[in-house]
N, CA and C atoms as an extended XYZ file, in Angstrom:
354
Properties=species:S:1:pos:R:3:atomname:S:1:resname:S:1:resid:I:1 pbc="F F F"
N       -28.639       39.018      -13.074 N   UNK     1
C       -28.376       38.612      -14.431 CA  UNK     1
C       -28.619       39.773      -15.361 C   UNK     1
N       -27.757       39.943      -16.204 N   UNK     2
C       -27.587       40.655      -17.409 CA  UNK     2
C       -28.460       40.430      -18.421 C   UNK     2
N       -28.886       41.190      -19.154 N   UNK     3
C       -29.809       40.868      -20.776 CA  UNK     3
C       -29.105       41.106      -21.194 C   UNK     3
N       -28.686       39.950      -22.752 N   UNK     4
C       -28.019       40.405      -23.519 CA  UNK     4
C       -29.196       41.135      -24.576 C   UNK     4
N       -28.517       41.580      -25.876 N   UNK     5
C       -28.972       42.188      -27.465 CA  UNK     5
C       -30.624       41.557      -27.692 C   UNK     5
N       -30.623       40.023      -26.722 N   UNK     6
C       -32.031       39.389      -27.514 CA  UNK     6
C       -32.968       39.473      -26.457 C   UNK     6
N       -32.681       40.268      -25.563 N   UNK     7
C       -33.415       40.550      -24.147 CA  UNK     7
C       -33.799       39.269      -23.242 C   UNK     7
N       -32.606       38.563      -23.592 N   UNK     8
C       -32.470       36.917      -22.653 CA  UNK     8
C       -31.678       36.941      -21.971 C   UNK     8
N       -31.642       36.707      -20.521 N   UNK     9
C       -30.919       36.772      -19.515 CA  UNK     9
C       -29.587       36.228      -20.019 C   UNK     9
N       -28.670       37.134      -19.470 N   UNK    10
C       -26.981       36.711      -19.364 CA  UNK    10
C       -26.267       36.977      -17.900 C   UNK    10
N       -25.820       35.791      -17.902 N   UNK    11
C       -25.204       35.574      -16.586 CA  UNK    11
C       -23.697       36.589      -16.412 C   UNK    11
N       -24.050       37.029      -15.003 N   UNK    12
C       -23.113       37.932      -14.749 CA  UNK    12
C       -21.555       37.668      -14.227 C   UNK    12
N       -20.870       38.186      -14.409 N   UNK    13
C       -19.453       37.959      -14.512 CA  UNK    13
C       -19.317       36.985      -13.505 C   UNK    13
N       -19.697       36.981      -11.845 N   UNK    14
C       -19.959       36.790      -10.970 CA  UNK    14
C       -20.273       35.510      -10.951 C   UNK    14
N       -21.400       35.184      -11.358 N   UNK    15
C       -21.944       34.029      -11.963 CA  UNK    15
C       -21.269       33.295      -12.802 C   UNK    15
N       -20.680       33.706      -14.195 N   UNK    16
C       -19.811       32.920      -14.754 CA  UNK    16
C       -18.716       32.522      -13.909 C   UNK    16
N       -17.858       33.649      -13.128 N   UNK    17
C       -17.231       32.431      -12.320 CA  UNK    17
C       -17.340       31.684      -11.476 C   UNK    17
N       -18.507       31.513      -10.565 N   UNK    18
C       -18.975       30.319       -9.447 CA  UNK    18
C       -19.172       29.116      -11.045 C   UNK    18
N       -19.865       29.178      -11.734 N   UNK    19
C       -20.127       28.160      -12.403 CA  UNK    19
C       -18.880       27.835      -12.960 C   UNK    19
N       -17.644       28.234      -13.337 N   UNK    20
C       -16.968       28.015      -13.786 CA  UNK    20
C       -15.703       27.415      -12.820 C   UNK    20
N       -15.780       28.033      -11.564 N   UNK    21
C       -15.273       27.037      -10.308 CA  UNK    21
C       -16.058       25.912      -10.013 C   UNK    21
N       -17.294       25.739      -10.024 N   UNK    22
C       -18.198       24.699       -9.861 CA  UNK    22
C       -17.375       23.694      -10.756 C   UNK    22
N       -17.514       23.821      -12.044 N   UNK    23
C       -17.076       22.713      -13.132 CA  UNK    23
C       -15.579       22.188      -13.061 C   UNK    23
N       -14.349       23.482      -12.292 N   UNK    24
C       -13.716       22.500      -11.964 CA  UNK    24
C       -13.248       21.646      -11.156 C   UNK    24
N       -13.942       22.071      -10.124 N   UNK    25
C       -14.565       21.246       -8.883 CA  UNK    25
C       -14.674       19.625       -9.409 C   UNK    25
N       -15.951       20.205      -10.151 N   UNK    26
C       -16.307       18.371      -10.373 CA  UNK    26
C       -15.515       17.943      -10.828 C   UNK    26
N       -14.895       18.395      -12.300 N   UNK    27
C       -13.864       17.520      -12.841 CA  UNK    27
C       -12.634       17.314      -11.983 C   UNK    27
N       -12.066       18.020      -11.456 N   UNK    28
C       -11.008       17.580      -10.137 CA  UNK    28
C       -11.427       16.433       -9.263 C   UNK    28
N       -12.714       16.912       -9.070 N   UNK    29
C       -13.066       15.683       -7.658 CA  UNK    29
C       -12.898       14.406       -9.062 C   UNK    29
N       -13.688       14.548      -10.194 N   UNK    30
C       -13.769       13.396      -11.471 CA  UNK    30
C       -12.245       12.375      -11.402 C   UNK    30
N       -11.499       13.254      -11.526 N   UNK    31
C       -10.091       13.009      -12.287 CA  UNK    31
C        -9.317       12.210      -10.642 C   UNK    31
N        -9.661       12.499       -9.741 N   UNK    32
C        -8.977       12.173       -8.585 CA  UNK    32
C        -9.992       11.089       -8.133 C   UNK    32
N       -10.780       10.328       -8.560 N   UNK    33
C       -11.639        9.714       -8.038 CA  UNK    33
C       -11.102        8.448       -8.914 C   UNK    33
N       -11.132        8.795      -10.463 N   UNK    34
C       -10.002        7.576      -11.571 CA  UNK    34
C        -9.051        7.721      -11.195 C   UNK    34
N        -8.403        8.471      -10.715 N   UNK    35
C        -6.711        8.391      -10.334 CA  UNK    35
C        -6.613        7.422       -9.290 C   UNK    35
N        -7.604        7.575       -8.130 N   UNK    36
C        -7.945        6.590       -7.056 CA  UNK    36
C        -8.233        5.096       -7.852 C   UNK    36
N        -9.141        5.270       -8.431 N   UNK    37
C        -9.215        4.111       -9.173 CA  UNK    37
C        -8.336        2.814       -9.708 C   UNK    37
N        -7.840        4.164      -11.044 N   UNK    38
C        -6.572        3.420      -11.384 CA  UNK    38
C        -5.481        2.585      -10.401 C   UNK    38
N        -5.425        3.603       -9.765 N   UNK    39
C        -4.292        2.976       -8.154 CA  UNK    39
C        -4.813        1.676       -7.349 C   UNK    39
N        -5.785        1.505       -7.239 N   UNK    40
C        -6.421        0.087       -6.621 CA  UNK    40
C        -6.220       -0.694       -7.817 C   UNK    40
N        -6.923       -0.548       -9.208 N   UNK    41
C        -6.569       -1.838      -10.341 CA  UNK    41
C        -5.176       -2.144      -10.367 C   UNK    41
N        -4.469       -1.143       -9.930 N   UNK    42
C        -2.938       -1.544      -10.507 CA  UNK    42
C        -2.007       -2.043       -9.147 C   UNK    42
N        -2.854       -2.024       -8.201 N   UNK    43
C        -1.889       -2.487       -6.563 CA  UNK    43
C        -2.263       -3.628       -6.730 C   UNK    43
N        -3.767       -3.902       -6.775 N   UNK    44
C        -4.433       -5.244       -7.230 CA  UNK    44
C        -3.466       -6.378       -8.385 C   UNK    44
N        -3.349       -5.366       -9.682 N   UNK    45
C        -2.967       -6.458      -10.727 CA  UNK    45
C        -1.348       -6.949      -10.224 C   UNK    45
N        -0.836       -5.583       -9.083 N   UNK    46
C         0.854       -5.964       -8.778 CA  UNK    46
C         0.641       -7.311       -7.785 C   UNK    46
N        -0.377       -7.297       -6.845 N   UNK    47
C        -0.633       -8.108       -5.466 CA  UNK    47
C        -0.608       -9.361       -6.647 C   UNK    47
N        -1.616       -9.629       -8.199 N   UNK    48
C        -1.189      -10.641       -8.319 CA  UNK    48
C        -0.404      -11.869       -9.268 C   UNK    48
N         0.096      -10.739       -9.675 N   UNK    49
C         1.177      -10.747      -10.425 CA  UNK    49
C         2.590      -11.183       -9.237 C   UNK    49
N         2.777      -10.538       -8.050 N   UNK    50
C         3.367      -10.274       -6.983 CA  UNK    50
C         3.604      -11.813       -5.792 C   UNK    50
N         2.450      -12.115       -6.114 N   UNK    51
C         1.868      -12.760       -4.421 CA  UNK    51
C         2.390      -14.065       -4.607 C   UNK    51
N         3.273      -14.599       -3.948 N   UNK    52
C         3.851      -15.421       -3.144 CA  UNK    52
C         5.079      -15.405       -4.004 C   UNK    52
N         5.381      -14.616       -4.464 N   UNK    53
C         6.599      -14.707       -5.143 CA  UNK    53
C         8.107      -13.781       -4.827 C   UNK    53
N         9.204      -14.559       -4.236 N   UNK    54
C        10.279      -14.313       -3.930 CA  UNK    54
C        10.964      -12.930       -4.607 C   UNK    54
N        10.720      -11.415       -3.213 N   UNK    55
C        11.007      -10.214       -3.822 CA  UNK    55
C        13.117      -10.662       -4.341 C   UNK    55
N        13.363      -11.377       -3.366 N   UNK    56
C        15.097      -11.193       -4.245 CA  UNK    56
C        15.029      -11.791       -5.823 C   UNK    56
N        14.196      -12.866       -5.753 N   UNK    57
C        14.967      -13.627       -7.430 CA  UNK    57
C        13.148      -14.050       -7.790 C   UNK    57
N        12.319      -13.310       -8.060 N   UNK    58
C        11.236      -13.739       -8.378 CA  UNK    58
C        10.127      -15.243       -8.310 C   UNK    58
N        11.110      -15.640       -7.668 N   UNK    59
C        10.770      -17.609       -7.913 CA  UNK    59
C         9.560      -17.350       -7.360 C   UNK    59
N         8.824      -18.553       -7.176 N   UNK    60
C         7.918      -18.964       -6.584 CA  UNK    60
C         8.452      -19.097       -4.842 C   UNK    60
N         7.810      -19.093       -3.694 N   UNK    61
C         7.920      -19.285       -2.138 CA  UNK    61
C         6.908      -20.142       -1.624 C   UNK    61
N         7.464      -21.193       -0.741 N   UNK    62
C         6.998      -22.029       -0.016 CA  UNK    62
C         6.739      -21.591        1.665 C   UNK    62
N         5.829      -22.257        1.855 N   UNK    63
C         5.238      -21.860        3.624 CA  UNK    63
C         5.992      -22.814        4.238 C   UNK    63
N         6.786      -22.637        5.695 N   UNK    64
C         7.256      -23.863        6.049 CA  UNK    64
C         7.114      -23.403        7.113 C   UNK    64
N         7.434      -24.365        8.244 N   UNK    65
C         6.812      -23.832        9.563 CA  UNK    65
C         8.393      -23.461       10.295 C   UNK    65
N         8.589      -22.697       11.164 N   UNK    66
C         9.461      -22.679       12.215 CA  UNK    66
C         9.406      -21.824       13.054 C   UNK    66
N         9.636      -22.855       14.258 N   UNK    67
C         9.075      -22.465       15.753 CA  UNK    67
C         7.735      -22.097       15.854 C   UNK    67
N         6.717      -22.284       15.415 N   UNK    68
C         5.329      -22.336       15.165 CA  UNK    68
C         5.026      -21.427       14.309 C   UNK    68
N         5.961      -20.921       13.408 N   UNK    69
C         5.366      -19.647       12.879 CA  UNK    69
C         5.315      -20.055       11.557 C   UNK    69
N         4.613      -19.654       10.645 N   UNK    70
C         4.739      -20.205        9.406 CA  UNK    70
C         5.679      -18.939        8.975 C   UNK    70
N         6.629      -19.232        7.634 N   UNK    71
C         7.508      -18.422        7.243 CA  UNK    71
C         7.730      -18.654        5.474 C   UNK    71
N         7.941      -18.045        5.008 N   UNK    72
C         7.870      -18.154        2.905 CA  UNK    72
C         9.189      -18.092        3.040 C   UNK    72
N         9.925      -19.592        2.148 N   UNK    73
C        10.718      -20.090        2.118 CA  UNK    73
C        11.616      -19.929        0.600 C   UNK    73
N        11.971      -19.330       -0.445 N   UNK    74
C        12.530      -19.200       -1.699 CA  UNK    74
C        13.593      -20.394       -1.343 C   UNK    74
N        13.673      -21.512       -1.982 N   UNK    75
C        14.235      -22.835       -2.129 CA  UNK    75
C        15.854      -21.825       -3.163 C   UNK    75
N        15.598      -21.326       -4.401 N   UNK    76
C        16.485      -21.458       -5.267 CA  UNK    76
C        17.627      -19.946       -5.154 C   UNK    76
N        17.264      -18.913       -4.302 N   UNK    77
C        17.908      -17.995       -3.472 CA  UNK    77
C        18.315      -18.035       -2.229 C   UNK    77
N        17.424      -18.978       -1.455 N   UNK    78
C        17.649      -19.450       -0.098 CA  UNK    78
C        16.737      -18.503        0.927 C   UNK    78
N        16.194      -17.512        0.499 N   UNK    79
C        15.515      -16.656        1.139 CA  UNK    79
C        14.481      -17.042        2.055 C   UNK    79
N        14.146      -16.187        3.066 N   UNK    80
C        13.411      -16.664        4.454 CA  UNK    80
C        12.704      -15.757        4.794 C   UNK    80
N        11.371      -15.584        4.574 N   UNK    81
C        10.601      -14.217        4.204 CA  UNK    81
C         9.442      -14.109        5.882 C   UNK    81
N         9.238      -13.122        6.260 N   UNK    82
C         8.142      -13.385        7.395 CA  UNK    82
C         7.034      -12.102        7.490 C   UNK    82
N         6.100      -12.412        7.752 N   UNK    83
C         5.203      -11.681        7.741 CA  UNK    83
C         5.012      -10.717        9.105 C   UNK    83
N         3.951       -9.640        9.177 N   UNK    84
C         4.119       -9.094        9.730 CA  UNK    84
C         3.630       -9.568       11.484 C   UNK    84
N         4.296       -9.192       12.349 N   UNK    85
C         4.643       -9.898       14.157 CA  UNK    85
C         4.906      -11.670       13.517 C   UNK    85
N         5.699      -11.650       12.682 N   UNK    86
C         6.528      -12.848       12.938 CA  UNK    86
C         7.621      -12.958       13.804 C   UNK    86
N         8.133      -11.667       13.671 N   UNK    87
C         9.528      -11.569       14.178 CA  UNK    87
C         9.577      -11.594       15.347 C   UNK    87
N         8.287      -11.015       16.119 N   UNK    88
C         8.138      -10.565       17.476 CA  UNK    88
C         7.574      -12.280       18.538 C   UNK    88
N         7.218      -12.992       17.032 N   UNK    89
C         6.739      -14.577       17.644 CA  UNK    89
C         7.701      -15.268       17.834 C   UNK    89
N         8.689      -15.401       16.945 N   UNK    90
C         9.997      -16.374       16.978 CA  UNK    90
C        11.111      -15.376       17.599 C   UNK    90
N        10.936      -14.285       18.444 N   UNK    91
C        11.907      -13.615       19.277 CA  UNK    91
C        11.425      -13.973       20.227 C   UNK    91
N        10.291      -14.371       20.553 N   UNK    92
C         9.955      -14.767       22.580 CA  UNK    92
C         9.940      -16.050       22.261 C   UNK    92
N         9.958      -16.811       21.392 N   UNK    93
C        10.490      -18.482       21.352 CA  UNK    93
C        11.609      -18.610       21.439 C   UNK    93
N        12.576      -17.556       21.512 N   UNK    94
C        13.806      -18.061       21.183 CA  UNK    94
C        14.086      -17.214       22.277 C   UNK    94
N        13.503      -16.742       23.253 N   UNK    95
C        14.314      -16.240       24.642 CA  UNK    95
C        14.455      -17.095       25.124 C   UNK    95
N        13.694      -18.329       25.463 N   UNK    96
C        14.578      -19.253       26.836 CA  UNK    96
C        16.056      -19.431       26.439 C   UNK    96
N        16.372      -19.341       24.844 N   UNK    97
C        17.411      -19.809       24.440 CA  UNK    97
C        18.508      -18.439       23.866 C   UNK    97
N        18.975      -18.074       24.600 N   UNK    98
C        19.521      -17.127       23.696 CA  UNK    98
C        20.858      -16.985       22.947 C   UNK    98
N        20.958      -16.623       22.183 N   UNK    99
C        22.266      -17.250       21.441 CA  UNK    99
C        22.483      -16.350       20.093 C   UNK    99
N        22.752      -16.483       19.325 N   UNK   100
C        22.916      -15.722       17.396 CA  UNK   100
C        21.153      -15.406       17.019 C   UNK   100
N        20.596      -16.731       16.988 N   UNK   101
C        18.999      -16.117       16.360 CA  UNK   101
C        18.582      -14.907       17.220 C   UNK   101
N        18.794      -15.159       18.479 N   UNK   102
C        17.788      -13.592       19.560 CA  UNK   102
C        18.383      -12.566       19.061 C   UNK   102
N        19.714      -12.483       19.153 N   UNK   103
C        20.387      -10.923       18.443 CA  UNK   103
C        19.789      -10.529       17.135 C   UNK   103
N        19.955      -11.227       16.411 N   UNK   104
C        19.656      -11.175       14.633 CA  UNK   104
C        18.114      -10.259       14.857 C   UNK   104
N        17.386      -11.405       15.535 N   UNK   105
C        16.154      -10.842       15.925 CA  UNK   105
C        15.501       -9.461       16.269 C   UNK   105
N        16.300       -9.279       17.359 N   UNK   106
C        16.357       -8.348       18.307 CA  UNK   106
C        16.514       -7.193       17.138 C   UNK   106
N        17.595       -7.237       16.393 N   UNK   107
C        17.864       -6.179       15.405 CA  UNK   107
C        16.541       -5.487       14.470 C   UNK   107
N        15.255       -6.467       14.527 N   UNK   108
C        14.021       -5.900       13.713 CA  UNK   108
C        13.465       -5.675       14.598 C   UNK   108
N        13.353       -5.899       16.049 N   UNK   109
C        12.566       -5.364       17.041 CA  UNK   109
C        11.680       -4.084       16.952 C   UNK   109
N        12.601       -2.948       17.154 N   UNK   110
C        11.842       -1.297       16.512 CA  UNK   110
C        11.579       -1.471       15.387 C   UNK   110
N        11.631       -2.015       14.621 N   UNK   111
C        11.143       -1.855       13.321 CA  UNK   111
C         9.498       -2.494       13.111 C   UNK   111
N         9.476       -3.825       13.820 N   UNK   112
C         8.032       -4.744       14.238 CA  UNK   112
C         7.723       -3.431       14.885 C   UNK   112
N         8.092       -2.592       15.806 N   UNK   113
C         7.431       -1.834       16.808 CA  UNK   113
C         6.796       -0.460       16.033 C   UNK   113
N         7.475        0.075       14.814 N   UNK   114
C         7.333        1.222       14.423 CA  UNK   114
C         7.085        1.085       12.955 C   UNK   114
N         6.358        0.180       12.086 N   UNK   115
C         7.053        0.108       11.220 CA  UNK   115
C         6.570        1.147       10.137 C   UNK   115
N         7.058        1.403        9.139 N   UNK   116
C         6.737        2.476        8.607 CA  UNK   116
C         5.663        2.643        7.924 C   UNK   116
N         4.894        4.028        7.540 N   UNK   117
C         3.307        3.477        7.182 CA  UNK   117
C         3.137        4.389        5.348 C   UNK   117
N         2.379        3.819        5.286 N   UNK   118
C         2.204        4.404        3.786 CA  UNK   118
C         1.361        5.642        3.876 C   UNK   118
């Protein structure tokens, strides 16, 4: 450390910049920690604002059962919504039988298998 004019230590160039990387350290880690933040309040306020409600036409969705699986039903779009290894449940129910539903099915297969990740 340096003396300045009043014979009181002054920090050396050296020093000013670790402390001055230090500070933006914290505030980076600061600012990315509310950024994190923010991002959970606002997935949160979408989940419920969001939740059970029909992505084609916003309506409200009903649970209805088929082939044991429960499935979200949009009555006023007609939509038929399924959650995730639904597809893979009502594709081995519907092998003894195979016909139009197994194909349709079959078509999300890799997709249940791989599906894409955030």
């Amino acid at each position: 450390m340096a003396k300045n004019s009043h014979g009181a230590s002054k920090p050396s160039k050296p020093e000013n910049e670790y402390f001055v990387r230090e500070d933006a350290e914290s505030k980076r880690r600061l600012a990315f920690q509310t950024k994190r933040q923010i991002a959970a309040k606002e997935l949160e306020r979408l989940k419920e604002l969001h939740w059970n409600h029909c992505p084609k036409c916003g309506l409200e969705m009903h649970p209805m059962e088929l082939a044991g699986v429960e499935v979200d039903v949009c009555f006023p779009c007609g939509g038929v919504f399924l959650d995730k290894g639904d597809i893979e449940h009502l594709r081995r129910a519907h092998a003894r039988r195979p016909g139009v539903t197994d194909a349709i099915l079959n078509w999300f297969s890799e997709e249940t298998k791989h599906p894409i990740k955030d």
